[in-house]
N, C-alpha and C positions, 0 to 999 in steps of 0.2 A: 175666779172659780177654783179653791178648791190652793192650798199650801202648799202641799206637795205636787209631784208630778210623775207619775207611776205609769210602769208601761209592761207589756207581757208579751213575748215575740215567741211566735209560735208560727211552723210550718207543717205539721203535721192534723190531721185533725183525731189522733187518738190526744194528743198535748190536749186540744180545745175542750173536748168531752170531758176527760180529767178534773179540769181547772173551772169549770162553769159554775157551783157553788161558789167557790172561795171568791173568785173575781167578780163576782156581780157583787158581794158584798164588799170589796173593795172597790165599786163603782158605786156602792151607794151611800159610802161615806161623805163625809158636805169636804171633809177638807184635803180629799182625795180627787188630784184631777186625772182617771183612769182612760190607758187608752191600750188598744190591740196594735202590732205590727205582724204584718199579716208577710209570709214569703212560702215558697217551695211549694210543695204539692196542694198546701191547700187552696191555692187558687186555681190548680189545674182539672181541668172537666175531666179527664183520664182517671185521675186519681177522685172523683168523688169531689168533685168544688163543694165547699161547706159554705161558701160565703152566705149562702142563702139562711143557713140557719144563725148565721153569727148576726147577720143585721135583724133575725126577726129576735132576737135576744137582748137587741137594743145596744148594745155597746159603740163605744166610737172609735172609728178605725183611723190610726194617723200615717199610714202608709201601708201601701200594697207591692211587695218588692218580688214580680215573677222573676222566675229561674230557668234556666234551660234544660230540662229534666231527663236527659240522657240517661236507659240503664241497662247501656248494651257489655260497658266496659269501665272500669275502676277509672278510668281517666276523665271518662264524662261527668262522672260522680264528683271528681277534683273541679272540672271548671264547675260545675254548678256552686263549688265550694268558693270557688275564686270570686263568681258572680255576685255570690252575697256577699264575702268579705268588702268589694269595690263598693257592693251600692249601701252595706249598712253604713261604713266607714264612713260617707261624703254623707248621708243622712245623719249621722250622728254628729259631723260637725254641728251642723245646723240647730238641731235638738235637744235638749236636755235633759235627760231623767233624774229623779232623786235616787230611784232604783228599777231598773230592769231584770223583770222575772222572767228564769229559762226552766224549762223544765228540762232534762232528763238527758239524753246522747244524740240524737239526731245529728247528722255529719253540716246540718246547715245553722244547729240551730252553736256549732263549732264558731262558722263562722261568724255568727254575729255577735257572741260574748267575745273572741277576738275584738272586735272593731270595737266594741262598748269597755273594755279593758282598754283600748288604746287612747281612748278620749277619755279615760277616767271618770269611769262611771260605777255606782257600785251593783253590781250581781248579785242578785238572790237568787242561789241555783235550789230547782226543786227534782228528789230520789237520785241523790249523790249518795256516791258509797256502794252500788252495787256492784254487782259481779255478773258480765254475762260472757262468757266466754268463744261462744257459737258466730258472733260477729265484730266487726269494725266500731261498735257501739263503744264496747268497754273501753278503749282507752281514750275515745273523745270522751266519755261522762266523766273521767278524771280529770283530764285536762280544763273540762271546767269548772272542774271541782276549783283549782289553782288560780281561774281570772276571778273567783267567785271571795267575794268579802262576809255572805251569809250564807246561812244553808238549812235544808229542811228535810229530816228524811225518814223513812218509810218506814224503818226497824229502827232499833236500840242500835243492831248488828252494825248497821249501815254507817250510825252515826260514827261509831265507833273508829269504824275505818276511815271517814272524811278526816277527823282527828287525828286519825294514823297517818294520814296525807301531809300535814301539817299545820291544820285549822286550826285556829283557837275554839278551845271548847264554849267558850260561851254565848260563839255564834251559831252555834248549831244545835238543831231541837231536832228531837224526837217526836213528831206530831201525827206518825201511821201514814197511811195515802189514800189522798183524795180521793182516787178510783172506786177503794174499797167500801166507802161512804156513798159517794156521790154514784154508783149503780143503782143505789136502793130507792134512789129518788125517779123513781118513772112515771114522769109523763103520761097517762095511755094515749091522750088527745095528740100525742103526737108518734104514735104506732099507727101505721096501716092497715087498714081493714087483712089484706091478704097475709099479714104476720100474723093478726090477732087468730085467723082462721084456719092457719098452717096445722098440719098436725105435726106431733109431736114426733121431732128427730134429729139432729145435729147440726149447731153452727162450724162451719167449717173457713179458720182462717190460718190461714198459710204464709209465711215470707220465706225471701232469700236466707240461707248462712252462707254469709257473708267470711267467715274464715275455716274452712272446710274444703278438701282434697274432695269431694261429693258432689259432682254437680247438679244444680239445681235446677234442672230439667226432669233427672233422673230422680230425686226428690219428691217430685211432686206426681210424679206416675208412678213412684209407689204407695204413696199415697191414696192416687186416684184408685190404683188397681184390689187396694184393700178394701176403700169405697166400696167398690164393684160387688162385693162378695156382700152386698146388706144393701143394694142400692132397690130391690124388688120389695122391699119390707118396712125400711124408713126413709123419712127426706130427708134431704142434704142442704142446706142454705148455703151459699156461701161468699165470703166477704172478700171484696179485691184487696188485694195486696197494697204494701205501702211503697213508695219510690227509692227502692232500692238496687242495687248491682243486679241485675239478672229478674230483675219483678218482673220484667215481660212474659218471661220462660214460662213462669207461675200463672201469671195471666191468661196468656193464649194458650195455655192447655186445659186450664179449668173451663176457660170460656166452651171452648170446645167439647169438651166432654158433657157441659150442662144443653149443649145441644142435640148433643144425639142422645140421651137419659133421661126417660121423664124422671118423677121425684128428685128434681132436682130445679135450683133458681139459684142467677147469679145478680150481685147487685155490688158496684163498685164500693158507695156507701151506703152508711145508715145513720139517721139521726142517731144522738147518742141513746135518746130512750128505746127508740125501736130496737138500737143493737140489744138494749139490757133488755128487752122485754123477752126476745129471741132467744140470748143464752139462757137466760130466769127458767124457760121453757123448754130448754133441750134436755136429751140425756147428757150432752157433755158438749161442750167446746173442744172440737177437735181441731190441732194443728200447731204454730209454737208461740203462738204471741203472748207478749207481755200480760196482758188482758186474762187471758189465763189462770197469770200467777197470782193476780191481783183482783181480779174483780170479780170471775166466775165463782170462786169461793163464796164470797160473800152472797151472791146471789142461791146460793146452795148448789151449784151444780157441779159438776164432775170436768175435770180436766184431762184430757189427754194430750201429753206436750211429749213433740215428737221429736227427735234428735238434741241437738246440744246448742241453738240458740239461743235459752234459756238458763243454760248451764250454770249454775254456781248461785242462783236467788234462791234465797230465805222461800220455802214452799208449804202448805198444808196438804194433810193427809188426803185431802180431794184431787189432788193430783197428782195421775197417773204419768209417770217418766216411762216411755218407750224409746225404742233407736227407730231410725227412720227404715224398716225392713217391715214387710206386707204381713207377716203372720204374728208379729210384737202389734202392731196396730189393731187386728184382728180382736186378738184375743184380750186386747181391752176395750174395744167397741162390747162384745160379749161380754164382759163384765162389769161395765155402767148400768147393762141394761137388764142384767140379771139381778143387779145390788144395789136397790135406792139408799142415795145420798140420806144418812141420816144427820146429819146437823153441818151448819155453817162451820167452816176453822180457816177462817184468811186469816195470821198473822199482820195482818197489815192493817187490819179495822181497830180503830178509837175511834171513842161517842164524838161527836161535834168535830170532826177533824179541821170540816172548811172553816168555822169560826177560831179555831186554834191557831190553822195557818192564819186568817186576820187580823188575829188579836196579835201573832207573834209579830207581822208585817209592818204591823200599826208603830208596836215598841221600835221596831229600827228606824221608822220614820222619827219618830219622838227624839230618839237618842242618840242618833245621828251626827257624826263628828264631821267636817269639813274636810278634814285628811283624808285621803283615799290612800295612804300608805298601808298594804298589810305587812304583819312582820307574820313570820315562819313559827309555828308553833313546835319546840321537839317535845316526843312523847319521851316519858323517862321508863325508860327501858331498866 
């Protein structure tokens, strides 16, 4: 079954939502034998366990690698890192990819192109090249830029920089991001009646910065406290956090506050169509995730990305940059809602992206050398 042997390791479930176009057509190639390796928060109920949507999606899972998801303290964060490196490591003896696909910085998905670099394997890394400066992300997404032998990324910009890394240009494309595509595609049969029925008023998704003298307690109650000041006029949705340094902090205060506040609900996750139906519907995604820079656009809506963990990505005009202070928030809350979004502008949207990333996946399968040697690319400066 199937020539090749392709695999996509992924512990996040924003990675999952992203990538579910592109990979289902690489699961539905005859000479592709595709498979998911599943670790980190997506298999924890805390965080929104996805498995449920990954098996009704049909794909085939070739291991489930839990983590101990500590995110009280940067050290806890290291063993979990430790954890995956052990258990990819002694899995990958055993296993063999033609190529294993990563997406993006995640600190675990670190460890596992480690371990897959060490058994020589080749890496297709996908949205290398960015810049976020706000946390711990930016210099893991480069370093796997370096175990990676291909790559695929989201701007011209981006590619540019992977190059600047010392990629060989020819392994790397320019093919937009999947995000910015694969929002458009919703589901409704798989939105809930109580989304469908919400009225109209703010997705709100918040993390840790992770590299910031600010703590992220005090972050999120100013936040909350800007909320405050529009909580008797619109709803608030909002999305839990992902498994990061300090996600707790985030956690148990939003939890908190959706309790004493009506117009307001909290839900650790979302199918990826219900999330996209949810922001498609808001006056704005407020808060700093990626999703944001990437996908809200696309959907027309308005972004309010607060502080600097987001810092330094390629952005459209829909997206409002505030600091993380109560009256900067404010007074772009008032200005989503006074000034409709008149046209889409994600940079990051091309027609057919997922079949682009396929088609491009397909050629490295085809042309595929035995050597896993890369050499260093210098740019000529």
């Amino acid at each position: 079954m199937g020539n090749y042997k392709v695999a996509f390791a992924t512990g996040s479930r924003a990675d999952y939502g992203i990538v579910r176009s592109y990979i289902s057509l690489l699961d539905r190639d005859e000479d592709i034998r595709f498979s998911l390796l599943l670790t980190g928060a997506l298999l924890d109920l805390k965080y929104g366990n996805e498995l449920e949507i990954i098996h009704a999606d049909g794909f085939a899972i070739d291991v489930e690698i839990p983590l101990t998801l500590g995110v009280n303290r940067v050290s806890e964060t290291t063993e979990a890192m430790s954890e995956a490196l052990s258990a990819f490591g002694y899995y990958f003896e055993n296993h063999k990819y033609d190529i294993v696909i990563i997406l993006g910085d995640r600190y675990e998905m670190l460890s596992v192109a480690l371990a897959a670099a060490m058994h020589q394997m080749k890496i297709l890394h996908l949205h290398g090249g960015e810049i976020t400066l706000g946390n711990y992300d930016e210099f893991i997404r480069h370093s796997i830029t370096k175990m990676s032998h291909y790559h695929i990324t989201s701007t011209e910009e981006y590619r540019k920089r992977v190059i600047q890394l010392g990629e060989n240009p020819d392994n790397v494309a320019y093919l937009g991001a999947l995000g910015a595509e694969n929002c458009l595609k919703i589901n409704e049969s798989n939105v809930m009646d109580d989304i469908k029925v919400a009225p109209r008023g703010f997705t709100v998704l918040f993390h840790p910065e992770t590299m910031t003298s600010t703590s992220t307690l005090e972050q999120v109650n100013i936040l909350l406290a800007a909320i405050s000041q529009f909580i008797q006029k619109y709803h608030f949705y909002f999305i839990g956090t992902n498994a990061d340094t300090k996600s707790d902090d985030i956690r148990d205060a939003i939890k908190a506050y959706c309790k004493s506040h009506d117009n307001t609900a909290y839900v650790d996750n979302l199918h990826p169509d219900a999330y996209h139906y949810l922001v498609k519907n808001s006056y704005a995604l407020l808060g700093n995730s990626s999703s944001g820079i990437i996908e809200a656009p696309s959907l027309g809506t308005y972004t309010i990305n607060i502080g600097d963990r987001q810092k330094g990505r390629v952005r459209g005009k829909s997206v409002i940059d505030v600091p993380c202070k109560i009256e900067a928030i404010v007074k772009a809350i008032n200005q989503v809602v006074s000034t409709p979004l008149k046209e889409n502008d994600s940079p990051y949207y091309k027609v057919d992206t997922a079949e682009q990333y396929y088609l491009f996946t397909k050629s490295i399968l085809n042309n595929m050398k035995e050597d896993s040697t890369k050499e260093f690319w210098d740019v000529d400066f």
